[in-house]
C-alpha positions in Angstrom: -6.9 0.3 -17.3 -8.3 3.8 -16.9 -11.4 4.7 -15.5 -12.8 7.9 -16.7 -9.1 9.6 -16.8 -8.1 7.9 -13.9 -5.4 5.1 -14.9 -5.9 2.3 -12.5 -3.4 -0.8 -11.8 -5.2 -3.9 -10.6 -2.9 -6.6 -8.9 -4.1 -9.6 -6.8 -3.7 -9.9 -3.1 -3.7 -12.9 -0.8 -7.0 -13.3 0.4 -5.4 -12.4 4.5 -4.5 -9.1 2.7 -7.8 -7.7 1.6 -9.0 -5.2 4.2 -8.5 -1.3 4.5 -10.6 -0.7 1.3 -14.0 1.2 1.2 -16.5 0.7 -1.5 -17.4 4.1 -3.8 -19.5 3.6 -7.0 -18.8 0.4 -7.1 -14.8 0.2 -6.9 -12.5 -0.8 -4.0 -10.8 2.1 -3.0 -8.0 1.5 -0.5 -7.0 3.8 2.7 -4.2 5.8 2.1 -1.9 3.6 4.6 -3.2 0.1 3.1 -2.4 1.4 -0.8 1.5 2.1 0.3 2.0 -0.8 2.4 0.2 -3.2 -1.0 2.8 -1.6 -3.2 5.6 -2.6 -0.7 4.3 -5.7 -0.8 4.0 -6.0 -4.2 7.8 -4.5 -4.6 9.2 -7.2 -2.5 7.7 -9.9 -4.2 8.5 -8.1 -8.1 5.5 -7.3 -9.2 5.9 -3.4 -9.2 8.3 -0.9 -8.5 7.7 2.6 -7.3 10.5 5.5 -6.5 9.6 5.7 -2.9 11.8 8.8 -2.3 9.4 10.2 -4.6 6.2 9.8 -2.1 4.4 12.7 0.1 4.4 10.3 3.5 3.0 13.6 5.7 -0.4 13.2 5.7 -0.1 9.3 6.1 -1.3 7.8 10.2 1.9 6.3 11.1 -0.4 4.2 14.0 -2.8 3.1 11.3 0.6 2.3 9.1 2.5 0.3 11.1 -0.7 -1.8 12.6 -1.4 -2.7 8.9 1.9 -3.9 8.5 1.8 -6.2 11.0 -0.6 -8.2 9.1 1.9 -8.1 5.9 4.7 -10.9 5.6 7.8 -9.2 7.8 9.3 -7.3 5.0 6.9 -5.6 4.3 7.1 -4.1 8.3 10.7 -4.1 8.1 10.4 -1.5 5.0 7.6 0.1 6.1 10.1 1.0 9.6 12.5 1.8 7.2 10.5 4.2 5.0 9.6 6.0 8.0 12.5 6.7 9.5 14.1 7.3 6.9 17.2 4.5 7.4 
C-alpha cells in the first residue's frame, strides 16, 4: 500500500506484541528498535525477508533493543544478540 509516496507493508502481530508504536495523523508508527525486532520476527516465522547486512544499526538504543526483545519468542532475542554483535 503506499501512503502519499510512502510504500507501507502492513503485517499482523500477536496481540502481546503490539507496543512501541506512537500514533501520528492517524497511523501507528513504530520506534525505531520495535520496527527491527517486528521484522525479525516476522523473518523467523516466513513472512518477510530483509538483507540485514544491509541495515544502518548506529543510531538504534541497544538498551531499548534488547529489553524489547525480551518480550519476542527467544529467536527473536537470540538474533537480535546476534545482529548486534555481529556473530
Amino acid at each position: 500500500m503506499t501512503l502519499g509516496v510512502t510504500a507501507v507493508e502492513f503485517h499482523q502481530l500477536r496481540h502481546d506484541l503490539f507496543f512501541g508504536y506512537t500514533l501520528e495523523h492517524g497511523v501507528y508508527v513504530a520506534e525505531a528498535e520495535k520496527a527491527l525486532l517486528d521484522e525479525l520476527y516476522l523473518i523467523g516465522r516466513g513472512k518477510t525477508r530483509l538483507p540485514l547486512d544491509d541495515l544502518r544499526l548506529t543510531d538504534l538504543s541497544l538498551e531499548k533493543l534488547l529489553t524489547h526483545a525480551v518480550r519476542f519468542p527467544p529467536y527473536v532475542e537470540q538474533a537480535t544478540q546476534k545482529l548486534m554483535t555481529g556473530a
